[in-house]
DRENZATI-842439 format. One line per field, with one value per residue (C-alpha): residue number from 1; y, x, z. Coordinates in nm, 4 decimals, always signed. Each point is the difference from the previous one (the first is absolute). Example, Ala and Ser with C-alpha at 12.3 -4.5 7.8 and 13.67 -1.06 7.14 Angstrom:
<recs>
i: (1  2)
py: (-0.4500  +0.3440)
px: (+1.2300  +0.1370)
pz: (+0.7800  -0.0660)
</recs>
This chain:
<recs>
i: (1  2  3  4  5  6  7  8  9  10  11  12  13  14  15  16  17  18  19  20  21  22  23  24  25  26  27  28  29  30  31  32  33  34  35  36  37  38  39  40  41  42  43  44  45  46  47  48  49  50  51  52  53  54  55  56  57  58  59  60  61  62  63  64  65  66  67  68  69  70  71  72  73  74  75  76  77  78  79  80  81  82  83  84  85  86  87  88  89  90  91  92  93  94  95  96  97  98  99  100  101  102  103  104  105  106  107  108  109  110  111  112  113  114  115  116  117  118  119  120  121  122  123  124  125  126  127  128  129  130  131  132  133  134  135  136  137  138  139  140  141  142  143  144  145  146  147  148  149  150  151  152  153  154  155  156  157  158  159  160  161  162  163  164  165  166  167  168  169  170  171  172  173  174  175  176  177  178  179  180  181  182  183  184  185  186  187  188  189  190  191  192  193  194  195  196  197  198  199  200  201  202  203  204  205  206  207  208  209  210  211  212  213  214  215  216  217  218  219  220  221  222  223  224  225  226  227  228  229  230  231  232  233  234  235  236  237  238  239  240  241  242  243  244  245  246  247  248  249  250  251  252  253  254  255  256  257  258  259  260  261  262  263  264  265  266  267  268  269  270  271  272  273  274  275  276  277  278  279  280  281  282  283  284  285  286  287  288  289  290  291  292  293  294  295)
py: (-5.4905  +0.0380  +0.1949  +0.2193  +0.1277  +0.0239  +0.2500  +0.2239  +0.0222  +0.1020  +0.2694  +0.0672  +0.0721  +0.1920  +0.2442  +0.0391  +0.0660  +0.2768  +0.1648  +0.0488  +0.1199  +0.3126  +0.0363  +0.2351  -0.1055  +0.1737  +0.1452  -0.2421  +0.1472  -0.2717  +0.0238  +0.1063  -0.1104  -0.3697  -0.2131  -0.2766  +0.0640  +0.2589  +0.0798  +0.2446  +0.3710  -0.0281  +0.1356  -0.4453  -0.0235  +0.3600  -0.0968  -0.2857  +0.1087  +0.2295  -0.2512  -0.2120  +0.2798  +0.1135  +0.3313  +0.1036  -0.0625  +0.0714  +0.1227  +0.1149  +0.2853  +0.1496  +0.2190  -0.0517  +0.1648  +0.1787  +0.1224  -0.2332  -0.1943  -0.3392  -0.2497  -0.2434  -0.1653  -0.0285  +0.2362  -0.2432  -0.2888  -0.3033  -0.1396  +0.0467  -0.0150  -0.1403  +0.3722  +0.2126  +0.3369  +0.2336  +0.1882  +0.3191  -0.0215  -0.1189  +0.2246  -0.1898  -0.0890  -0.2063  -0.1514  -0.1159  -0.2109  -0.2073  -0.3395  +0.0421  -0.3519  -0.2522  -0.0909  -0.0832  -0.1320  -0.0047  +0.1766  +0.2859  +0.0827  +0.3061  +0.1589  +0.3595  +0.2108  +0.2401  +0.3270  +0.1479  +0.1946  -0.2844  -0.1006  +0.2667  +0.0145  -0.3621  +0.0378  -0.0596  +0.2310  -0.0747  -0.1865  +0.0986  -0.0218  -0.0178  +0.1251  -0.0906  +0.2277  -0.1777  +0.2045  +0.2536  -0.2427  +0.3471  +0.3435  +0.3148  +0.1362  -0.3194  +0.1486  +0.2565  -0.2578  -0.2178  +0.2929  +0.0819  -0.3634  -0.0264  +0.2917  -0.0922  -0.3285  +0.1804  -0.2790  +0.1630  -0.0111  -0.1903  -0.2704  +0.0132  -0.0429  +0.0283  -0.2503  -0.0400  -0.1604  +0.3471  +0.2483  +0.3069  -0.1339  +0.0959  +0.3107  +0.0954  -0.0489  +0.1647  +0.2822  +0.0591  -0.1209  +0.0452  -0.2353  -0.2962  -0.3244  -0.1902  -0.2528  -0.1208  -0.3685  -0.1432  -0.3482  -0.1985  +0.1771  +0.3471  -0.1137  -0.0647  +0.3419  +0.1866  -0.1871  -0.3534  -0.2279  -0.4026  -0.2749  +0.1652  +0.1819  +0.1669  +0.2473  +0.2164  +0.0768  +0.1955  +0.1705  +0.3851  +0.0405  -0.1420  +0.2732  +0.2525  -0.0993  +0.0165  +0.3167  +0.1659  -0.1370  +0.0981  -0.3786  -0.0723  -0.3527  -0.3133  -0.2849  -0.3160  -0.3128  -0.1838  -0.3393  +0.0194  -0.2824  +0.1441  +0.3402  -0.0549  +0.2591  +0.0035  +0.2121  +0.2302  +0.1100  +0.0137  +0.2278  +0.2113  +0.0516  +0.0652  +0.2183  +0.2357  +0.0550  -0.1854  -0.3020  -0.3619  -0.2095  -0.3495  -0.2010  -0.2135  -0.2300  -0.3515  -0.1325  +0.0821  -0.1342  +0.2278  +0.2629  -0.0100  +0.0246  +0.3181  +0.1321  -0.0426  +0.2250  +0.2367  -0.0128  +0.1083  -0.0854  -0.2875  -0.0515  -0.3733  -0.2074  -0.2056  +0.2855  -0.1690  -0.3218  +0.1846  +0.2262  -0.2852  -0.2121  +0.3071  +0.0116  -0.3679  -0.0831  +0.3858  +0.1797  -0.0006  +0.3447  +0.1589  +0.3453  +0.0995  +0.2775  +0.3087  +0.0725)
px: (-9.5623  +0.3148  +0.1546  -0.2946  -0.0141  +0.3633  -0.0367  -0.2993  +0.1539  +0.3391  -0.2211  -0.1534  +0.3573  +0.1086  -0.2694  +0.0422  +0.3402  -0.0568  -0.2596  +0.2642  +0.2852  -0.2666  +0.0370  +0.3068  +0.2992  -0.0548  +0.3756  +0.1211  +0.1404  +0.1492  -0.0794  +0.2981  +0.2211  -0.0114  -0.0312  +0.0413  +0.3374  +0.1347  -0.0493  -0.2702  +0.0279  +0.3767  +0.1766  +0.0210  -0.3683  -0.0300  +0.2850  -0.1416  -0.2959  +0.1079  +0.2586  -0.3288  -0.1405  -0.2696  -0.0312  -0.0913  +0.0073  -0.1526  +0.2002  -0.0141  +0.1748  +0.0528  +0.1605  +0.3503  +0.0605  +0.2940  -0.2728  +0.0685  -0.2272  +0.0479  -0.1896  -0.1953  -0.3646  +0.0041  +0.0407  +0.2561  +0.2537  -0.1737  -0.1524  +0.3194  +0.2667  -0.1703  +0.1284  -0.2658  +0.1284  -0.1781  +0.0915  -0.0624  +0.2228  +0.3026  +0.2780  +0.0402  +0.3692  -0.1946  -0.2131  +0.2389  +0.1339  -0.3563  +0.0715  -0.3531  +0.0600  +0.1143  -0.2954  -0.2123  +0.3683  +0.3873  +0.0401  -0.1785  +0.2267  +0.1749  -0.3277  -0.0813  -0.3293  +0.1028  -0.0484  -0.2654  +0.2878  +0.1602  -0.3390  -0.0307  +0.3700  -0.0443  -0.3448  -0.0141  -0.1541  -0.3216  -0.0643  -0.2697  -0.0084  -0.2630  +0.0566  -0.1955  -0.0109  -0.1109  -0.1296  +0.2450  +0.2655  +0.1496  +0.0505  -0.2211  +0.2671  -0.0088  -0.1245  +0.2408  +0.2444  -0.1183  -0.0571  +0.3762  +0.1002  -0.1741  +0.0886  +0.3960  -0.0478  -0.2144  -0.3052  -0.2794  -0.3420  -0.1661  +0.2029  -0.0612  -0.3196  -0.0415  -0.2465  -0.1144  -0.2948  -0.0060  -0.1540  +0.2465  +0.2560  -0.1139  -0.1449  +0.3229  +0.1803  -0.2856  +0.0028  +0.4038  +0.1121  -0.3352  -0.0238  +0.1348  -0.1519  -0.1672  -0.2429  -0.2207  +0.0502  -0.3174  -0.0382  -0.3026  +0.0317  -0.0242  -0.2913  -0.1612  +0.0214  -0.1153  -0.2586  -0.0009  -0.1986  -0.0134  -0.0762  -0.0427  +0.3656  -0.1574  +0.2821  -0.2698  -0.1175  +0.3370  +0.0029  -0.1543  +0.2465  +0.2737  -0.0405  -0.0344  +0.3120  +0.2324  -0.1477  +0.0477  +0.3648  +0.1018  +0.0610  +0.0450  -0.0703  -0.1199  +0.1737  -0.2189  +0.0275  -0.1507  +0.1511  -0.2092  -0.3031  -0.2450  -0.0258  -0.2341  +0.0590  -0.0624  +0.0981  -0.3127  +0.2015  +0.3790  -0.1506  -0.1499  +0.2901  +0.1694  -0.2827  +0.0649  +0.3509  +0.1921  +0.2907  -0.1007  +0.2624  -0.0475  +0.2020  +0.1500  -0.1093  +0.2363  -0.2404  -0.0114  -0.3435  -0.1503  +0.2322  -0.1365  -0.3420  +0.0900  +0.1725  -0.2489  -0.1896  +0.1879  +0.2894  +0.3966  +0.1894  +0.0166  +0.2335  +0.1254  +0.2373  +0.0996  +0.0610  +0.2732  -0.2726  -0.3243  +0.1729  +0.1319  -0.3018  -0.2353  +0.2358  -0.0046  -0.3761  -0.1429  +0.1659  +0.4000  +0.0161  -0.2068  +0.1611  -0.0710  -0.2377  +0.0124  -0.3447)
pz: (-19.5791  +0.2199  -0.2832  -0.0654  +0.3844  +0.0285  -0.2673  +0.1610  +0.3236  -0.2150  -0.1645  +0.3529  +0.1642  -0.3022  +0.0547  +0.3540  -0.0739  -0.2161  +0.2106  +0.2670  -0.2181  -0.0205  +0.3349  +0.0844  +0.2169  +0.3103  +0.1817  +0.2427  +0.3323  +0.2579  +0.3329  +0.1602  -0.3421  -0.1337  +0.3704  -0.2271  -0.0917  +0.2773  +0.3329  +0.0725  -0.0180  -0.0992  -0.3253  -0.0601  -0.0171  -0.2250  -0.2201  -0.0478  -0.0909  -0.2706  -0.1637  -0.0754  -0.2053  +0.2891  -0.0099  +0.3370  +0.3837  +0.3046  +0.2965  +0.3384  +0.1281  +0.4040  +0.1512  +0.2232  +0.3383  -0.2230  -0.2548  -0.2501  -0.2171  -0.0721  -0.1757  +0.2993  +0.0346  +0.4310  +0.2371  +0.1662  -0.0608  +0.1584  -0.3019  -0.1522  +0.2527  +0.3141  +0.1204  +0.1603  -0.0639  -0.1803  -0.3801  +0.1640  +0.2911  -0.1743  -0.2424  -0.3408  +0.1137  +0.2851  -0.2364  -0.2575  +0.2950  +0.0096  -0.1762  -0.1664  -0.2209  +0.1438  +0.1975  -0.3839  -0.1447  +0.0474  -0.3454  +0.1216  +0.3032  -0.1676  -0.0682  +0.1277  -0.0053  -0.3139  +0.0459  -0.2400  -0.1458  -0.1282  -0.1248  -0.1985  -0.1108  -0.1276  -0.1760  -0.3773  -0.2409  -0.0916  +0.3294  +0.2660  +0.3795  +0.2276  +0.3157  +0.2821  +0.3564  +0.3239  +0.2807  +0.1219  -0.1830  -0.1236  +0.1398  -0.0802  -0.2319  -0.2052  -0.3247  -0.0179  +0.0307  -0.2701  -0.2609  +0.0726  -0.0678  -0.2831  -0.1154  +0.0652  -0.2523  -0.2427  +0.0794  -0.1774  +0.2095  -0.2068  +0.0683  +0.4362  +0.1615  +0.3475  +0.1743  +0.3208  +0.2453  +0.2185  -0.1701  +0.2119  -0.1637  -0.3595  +0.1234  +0.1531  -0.3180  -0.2599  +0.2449  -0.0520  -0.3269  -0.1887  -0.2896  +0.0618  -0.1071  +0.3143  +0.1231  +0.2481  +0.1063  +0.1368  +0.0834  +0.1812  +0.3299  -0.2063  -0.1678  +0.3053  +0.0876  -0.3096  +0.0218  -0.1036  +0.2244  +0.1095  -0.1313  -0.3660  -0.0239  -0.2628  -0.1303  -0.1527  +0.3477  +0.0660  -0.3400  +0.0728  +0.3105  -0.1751  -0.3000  +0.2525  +0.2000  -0.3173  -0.0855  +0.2942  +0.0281  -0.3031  -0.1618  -0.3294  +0.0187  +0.2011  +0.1650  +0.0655  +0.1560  -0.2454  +0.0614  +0.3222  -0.0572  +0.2324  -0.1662  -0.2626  -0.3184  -0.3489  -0.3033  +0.0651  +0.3244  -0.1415  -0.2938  +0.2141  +0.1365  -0.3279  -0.1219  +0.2798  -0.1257  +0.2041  -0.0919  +0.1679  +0.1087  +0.1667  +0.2578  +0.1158  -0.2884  -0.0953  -0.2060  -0.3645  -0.0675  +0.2718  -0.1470  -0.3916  +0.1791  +0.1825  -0.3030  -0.2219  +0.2600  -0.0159  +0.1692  -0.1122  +0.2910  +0.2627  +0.2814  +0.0656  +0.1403  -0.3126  -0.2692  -0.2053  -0.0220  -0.0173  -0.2980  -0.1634  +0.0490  -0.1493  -0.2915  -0.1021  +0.0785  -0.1262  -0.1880  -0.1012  -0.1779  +0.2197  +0.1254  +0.3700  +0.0294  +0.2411  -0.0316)
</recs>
Protein backbone atom coordinates (compact mmCIF):
# COMPACT_ATOMS: atom_id res chain seq x y z
CA UNK A 1 0.00 0.00 0.00
CA UNK A 2 3.03 2.20 0.93
CA UNK A 3 4.45 1.40 -2.47
CA UNK A 4 1.31 2.04 -4.39
CA UNK A 5 0.93 5.79 -2.90
CA UNK A 6 4.51 6.47 -3.12
CA UNK A 7 3.96 5.98 -6.72
CA UNK A 8 0.71 8.37 -7.23
CA UNK A 9 2.13 11.13 -5.42
CA UNK A 10 5.46 10.43 -7.78
CA UNK A 11 3.03 10.68 -10.76
CA UNK A 12 1.33 13.68 -8.92
CA UNK A 13 4.77 15.71 -8.64
CA UNK A 14 5.73 14.71 -12.11
CA UNK A 15 2.79 16.44 -13.47
CA UNK A 16 3.07 19.45 -11.53
CA UNK A 17 6.40 19.60 -12.71
CA UNK A 18 5.62 19.64 -16.18
CA UNK A 19 2.81 22.08 -15.94
CA UNK A 20 5.31 24.67 -14.76
CA UNK A 21 8.08 24.01 -17.25
CA UNK A 22 5.12 25.60 -19.61
CA UNK A 23 5.35 28.44 -17.77
CA UNK A 24 8.14 30.85 -19.21
CA UNK A 25 11.16 32.10 -17.20
CA UNK A 26 10.35 35.54 -16.51
CA UNK A 27 13.88 38.18 -16.68
CA UNK A 28 15.26 38.62 -13.35
CA UNK A 29 16.42 42.22 -12.43
CA UNK A 30 18.10 42.61 -8.79
CA UNK A 31 17.20 45.24 -6.79
CA UNK A 32 20.01 47.41 -6.76
CA UNK A 33 22.41 44.28 -8.24
CA UNK A 34 22.72 40.89 -6.26
CA UNK A 35 22.52 42.35 -2.24
CA UNK A 36 23.28 38.89 -1.60
CA UNK A 37 26.60 38.89 -2.88
CA UNK A 38 27.59 42.78 -3.17
CA UNK A 39 26.92 45.80 -1.62
CA UNK A 40 23.97 47.67 -2.86
CA UNK A 41 23.87 49.91 -5.84
CA UNK A 42 27.67 49.30 -6.49
CA UNK A 43 29.38 47.82 -9.71
CA UNK A 44 30.06 44.55 -6.70
CA UNK A 45 26.43 43.95 -6.41
CA UNK A 46 25.83 44.48 -10.59
CA UNK A 47 28.82 42.43 -11.43
CA UNK A 48 27.72 40.12 -9.46
CA UNK A 49 24.69 39.86 -10.70
CA UNK A 50 25.61 39.33 -14.25
CA UNK A 51 28.48 36.71 -13.53
CA UNK A 52 25.45 34.49 -12.19
CA UNK A 53 23.83 34.57 -15.57
CA UNK A 54 20.95 37.28 -14.42
CA UNK A 55 20.30 39.28 -17.00
CA UNK A 56 19.19 42.44 -15.58
CA UNK A 57 19.22 44.99 -12.65
CA UNK A 58 17.54 47.65 -11.15
CA UNK A 59 19.32 50.88 -10.31
CA UNK A 60 18.97 54.20 -9.02
CA UNK A 61 20.37 57.14 -10.49
CA UNK A 62 20.63 61.24 -9.08
CA UNK A 63 21.96 63.93 -9.88
CA UNK A 64 25.43 65.62 -8.27
CA UNK A 65 25.77 69.32 -7.40
CA UNK A 66 28.57 69.00 -10.38
CA UNK A 67 25.81 67.58 -12.78
CA UNK A 68 26.80 64.24 -12.64
CA UNK A 69 24.80 61.14 -12.40
CA UNK A 70 25.64 58.48 -10.30
CA UNK A 71 24.06 55.38 -9.40
CA UNK A 72 22.29 55.96 -5.50
CA UNK A 73 18.82 54.86 -3.79
CA UNK A 74 18.77 57.99 -0.81
CA UNK A 75 18.86 61.34 -1.13
CA UNK A 76 21.61 61.30 1.64
CA UNK A 77 24.45 59.22 3.31
CA UNK A 78 22.99 58.36 6.75
CA UNK A 79 21.70 55.02 5.98
CA UNK A 80 24.87 54.43 4.45
CA UNK A 81 27.47 56.51 6.03
CA UNK A 82 25.83 57.88 9.21
CA UNK A 83 26.69 61.28 7.06
CA UNK A 84 23.78 63.62 6.62
CA UNK A 85 24.73 65.38 3.55
CA UNK A 86 22.77 65.33 0.72
CA UNK A 87 23.60 63.69 -3.21
CA UNK A 88 22.60 66.92 -4.57
CA UNK A 89 24.76 69.21 -2.67
CA UNK A 90 27.94 67.38 -3.06
CA UNK A 91 30.54 67.19 -6.51
CA UNK A 92 31.23 63.41 -7.26
CA UNK A 93 34.96 64.04 -6.07
CA UNK A 94 33.16 64.74 -2.55
CA UNK A 95 31.26 61.78 -2.78
CA UNK A 96 33.83 59.28 -3.68
CA UNK A 97 35.29 60.32 -0.26
CA UNK A 98 31.96 58.77 1.61
CA UNK A 99 33.07 55.32 3.03
CA UNK A 100 29.56 54.00 1.86
CA UNK A 101 30.59 50.12 3.10
CA UNK A 102 31.94 49.73 5.88
CA UNK A 103 29.04 50.41 8.02
CA UNK A 104 27.12 46.75 6.33
CA UNK A 105 30.96 45.12 6.19
CA UNK A 106 34.80 45.79 6.30
CA UNK A 107 35.12 44.30 2.71
CA UNK A 108 33.02 46.89 1.41
CA UNK A 109 35.10 49.94 2.58
CA UNK A 110 36.57 50.75 -0.95
CA UNK A 111 33.17 50.95 -2.40
CA UNK A 112 31.96 54.14 -4.28
CA UNK A 113 28.47 55.15 -5.73
CA UNK A 114 29.33 54.36 -9.64
CA UNK A 115 28.50 56.74 -11.82
CA UNK A 116 25.78 55.61 -14.33
CA UNK A 117 28.48 55.98 -16.93
CA UNK A 118 30.40 53.33 -15.67
CA UNK A 119 27.17 51.43 -15.50
CA UNK A 120 26.65 51.58 -18.79
CA UNK A 121 30.35 51.14 -19.83
CA UNK A 122 30.31 47.83 -17.85
CA UNK A 123 26.90 46.41 -19.06
CA UNK A 124 26.92 43.13 -21.01
CA UNK A 125 25.22 42.61 -24.23
CA UNK A 126 22.13 41.15 -24.05
CA UNK A 127 21.59 42.44 -20.47
CA UNK A 128 18.73 44.87 -19.36
CA UNK A 129 18.56 47.64 -16.76
CA UNK A 130 15.90 49.04 -15.00
CA UNK A 131 16.24 52.31 -13.97
CA UNK A 132 14.31 53.73 -11.36
CA UNK A 133 13.87 57.90 -10.81
CA UNK A 134 12.86 59.16 -7.31
CA UNK A 135 11.28 62.50 -7.00
CA UNK A 136 13.42 65.26 -8.31
CA UNK A 137 16.36 62.54 -7.78
CA UNK A 138 17.53 63.93 -11.32
CA UNK A 139 17.64 67.23 -13.09
CA UNK A 140 15.14 68.42 -15.88
CA UNK A 141 17.72 67.74 -18.57
CA UNK A 142 18.02 64.13 -17.43
CA UNK A 143 16.72 62.47 -20.57
CA UNK A 144 18.86 64.17 -22.80
CA UNK A 145 21.54 62.98 -20.77
CA UNK A 146 20.66 59.43 -20.76
CA UNK A 147 19.87 59.23 -24.64
CA UNK A 148 23.51 60.64 -25.03
CA UNK A 149 24.90 57.90 -22.75
CA UNK A 150 23.27 55.41 -24.25
CA UNK A 151 23.89 56.45 -27.28
CA UNK A 152 27.90 56.71 -26.39
CA UNK A 153 27.83 52.65 -25.47
CA UNK A 154 25.59 51.74 -28.27
CA UNK A 155 22.81 50.31 -25.44
CA UNK A 156 19.92 49.74 -27.66
CA UNK A 157 16.47 50.98 -26.02
CA UNK A 158 15.07 48.04 -25.79
CA UNK A 159 17.35 47.02 -23.40
CA UNK A 160 16.60 50.40 -20.67
CA UNK A 161 13.42 51.09 -19.12
CA UNK A 162 12.88 53.90 -17.08
CA UNK A 163 10.64 53.43 -13.90
CA UNK A 164 9.45 55.54 -11.47
CA UNK A 165 6.62 56.15 -8.49
CA UNK A 166 6.14 60.02 -9.75
CA UNK A 167 4.40 60.16 -12.64
CA UNK A 168 6.47 63.95 -13.79
CA UNK A 169 9.20 62.07 -13.97
CA UNK A 170 8.08 59.82 -16.93
CA UNK A 171 6.28 62.61 -18.43
CA UNK A 172 9.35 64.67 -18.38
CA UNK A 173 11.28 62.08 -20.15
CA UNK A 174 8.35 60.88 -22.90
CA UNK A 175 8.02 64.56 -23.50
CA UNK A 176 11.99 64.89 -24.53
CA UNK A 177 13.32 61.71 -25.76
CA UNK A 178 9.99 60.25 -27.11
CA UNK A 179 10.08 56.52 -27.15
CA UNK A 180 11.71 55.23 -24.57
CA UNK A 181 10.56 52.21 -22.68
CA UNK A 182 9.00 53.27 -19.11
CA UNK A 183 6.81 52.40 -16.24
CA UNK A 184 4.67 53.34 -13.59
CA UNK A 185 5.52 51.86 -10.12
CA UNK A 186 2.47 51.72 -7.95
CA UNK A 187 2.42 50.12 -4.73
CA UNK A 188 -0.43 49.98 -1.87
CA UNK A 189 -0.39 53.67 -1.13
CA UNK A 190 -0.93 54.27 -5.09
CA UNK A 191 -3.66 52.00 -5.12
CA UNK A 192 -5.29 53.79 -2.57
CA UNK A 193 -5.45 56.66 -4.64
CA UNK A 194 -6.70 55.36 -7.98
CA UNK A 195 -9.08 54.12 -6.25
CA UNK A 196 -8.70 51.08 -4.21
CA UNK A 197 -10.51 51.18 -0.91
CA UNK A 198 -10.26 49.45 2.88
CA UNK A 199 -10.69 46.63 4.19
CA UNK A 200 -11.18 44.83 0.61
CA UNK A 201 -7.73 46.12 -1.16
CA UNK A 202 -9.39 45.03 -4.02
CA UNK A 203 -6.80 45.85 -6.92
CA UNK A 204 -9.66 45.81 -9.39
CA UNK A 205 -11.01 48.87 -7.68
CA UNK A 206 -7.88 50.91 -8.96
CA UNK A 207 -7.93 49.38 -12.45
CA UNK A 208 -9.88 52.25 -14.83
CA UNK A 209 -7.56 55.11 -13.31
CA UNK A 210 -4.64 53.10 -13.51
CA UNK A 211 -5.24 52.50 -17.50
CA UNK A 212 -5.91 56.01 -17.79
CA UNK A 213 -2.76 57.19 -15.94
CA UNK A 214 -0.38 55.06 -18.24
CA UNK A 215 -2.15 56.29 -21.12
CA UNK A 216 -1.93 59.64 -20.54
CA UNK A 217 1.83 59.31 -19.53
CA UNK A 218 2.83 57.69 -22.28
CA UNK A 219 3.87 54.10 -20.46
CA UNK A 220 4.49 51.15 -22.04
CA UNK A 221 4.14 48.99 -19.18
CA UNK A 222 3.22 48.44 -15.42
CA UNK A 223 5.19 48.05 -12.29
CA UNK A 224 3.32 46.36 -9.31
CA UNK A 225 3.87 45.59 -5.94
CA UNK A 226 2.63 42.41 -6.01
CA UNK A 227 4.46 40.86 -3.11
CA UNK A 228 2.27 43.27 -1.07
CA UNK A 229 -0.44 40.77 0.91
CA UNK A 230 -3.09 43.26 1.45
CA UNK A 231 -3.65 44.12 -2.21
CA UNK A 232 -5.84 41.55 -3.33
CA UNK A 233 -5.43 40.80 -7.39
CA UNK A 234 -5.96 38.09 -9.61
CA UNK A 235 -5.11 37.20 -13.24
CA UNK A 236 -8.48 38.89 -14.39
CA UNK A 237 -6.68 42.25 -13.28
CA UNK A 238 -2.89 41.58 -14.52
CA UNK A 239 -4.53 40.64 -18.05
CA UNK A 240 -6.30 43.50 -18.21
CA UNK A 241 -3.51 45.13 -17.91
CA UNK A 242 -1.80 43.17 -20.61
CA UNK A 243 -4.80 43.38 -22.89
CA UNK A 244 -4.47 47.08 -22.94
CA UNK A 245 -1.01 46.77 -24.38
CA UNK A 246 1.04 47.33 -21.77
CA UNK A 247 4.26 44.96 -20.22
CA UNK A 248 3.59 43.86 -16.32
CA UNK A 249 6.38 43.59 -14.17
CA UNK A 250 6.22 42.61 -10.40
CA UNK A 251 8.36 43.49 -7.34
CA UNK A 252 10.04 43.15 -5.05
CA UNK A 253 9.27 39.38 -5.07
CA UNK A 254 12.01 36.63 -3.13
CA UNK A 255 9.81 34.00 -3.29
CA UNK A 256 9.72 31.71 -6.25
CA UNK A 257 6.46 30.04 -5.44
CA UNK A 258 4.65 33.44 -5.36
CA UNK A 259 6.73 34.18 -8.45
CA UNK A 260 5.50 31.00 -10.80
CA UNK A 261 2.02 32.23 -9.63
CA UNK A 262 2.54 35.73 -10.95
CA UNK A 263 4.20 34.39 -14.01
CA UNK A 264 1.83 32.20 -14.95
CA UNK A 265 -0.36 35.46 -14.90
CA UNK A 266 1.27 37.00 -16.92
CA UNK A 267 4.12 38.47 -15.92
CA UNK A 268 7.98 38.65 -17.71
CA UNK A 269 9.87 40.50 -15.31
CA UNK A 270 10.25 40.71 -11.43
CA UNK A 271 12.55 42.75 -9.38
CA UNK A 272 14.16 40.99 -6.18
CA UNK A 273 16.69 40.96 -3.83
CA UNK A 274 17.98 37.34 -4.32
CA UNK A 275 18.37 37.14 -8.27
CA UNK A 276 21.32 34.73 -8.45
CA UNK A 277 18.95 32.28 -5.97
CA UNK A 278 15.54 33.03 -7.29
CA UNK A 279 17.11 32.33 -11.04
CA UNK A 280 18.76 29.38 -9.98
CA UNK A 281 15.96 28.15 -7.86
CA UNK A 282 13.35 28.75 -11.03
CA UNK A 283 15.77 26.79 -13.12
CA UNK A 284 16.13 23.67 -10.96
CA UNK A 285 12.45 23.41 -9.59
CA UNK A 286 10.67 24.77 -13.27
CA UNK A 287 12.19 24.61 -15.95
CA UNK A 288 16.20 24.18 -16.83
CA UNK A 289 16.05 25.02 -20.62
CA UNK A 290 13.77 27.53 -20.31
CA UNK A 291 14.98 30.83 -22.24
CA UNK A 292 14.07 34.24 -20.59
CA UNK A 293 11.41 36.02 -22.39
CA UNK A 294 11.15 39.84 -23.21
CA UNK A 295 7.66 39.76 -23.76
Amino acid sequence: MLKKSSAIWAIVLLAGCVAASEVKMPIFYGHRGDRELGLENTMSAYKAAWANGVQGVEIDVRTTADGKLICFHDSDFFKMANDKRRVNKLTYDEIRKIDIGSKKHPMFKDEKPPLLEDFFAAMPKNSYVLLELKKNSVDANFPYALRDLMKKYNIDRSRVTVVSFYEEMLINLNQKVPGMRNMLIVGLGDCRRLGMKAPSYDAHLALKNILARLKAIGCTGFSFGASDKRIKYDAKFIKNIIDAGYEVSVWTVNDVWDLHKLVKMGATSVVTDRPTTMKQTWEKLFSKRAVPDKG
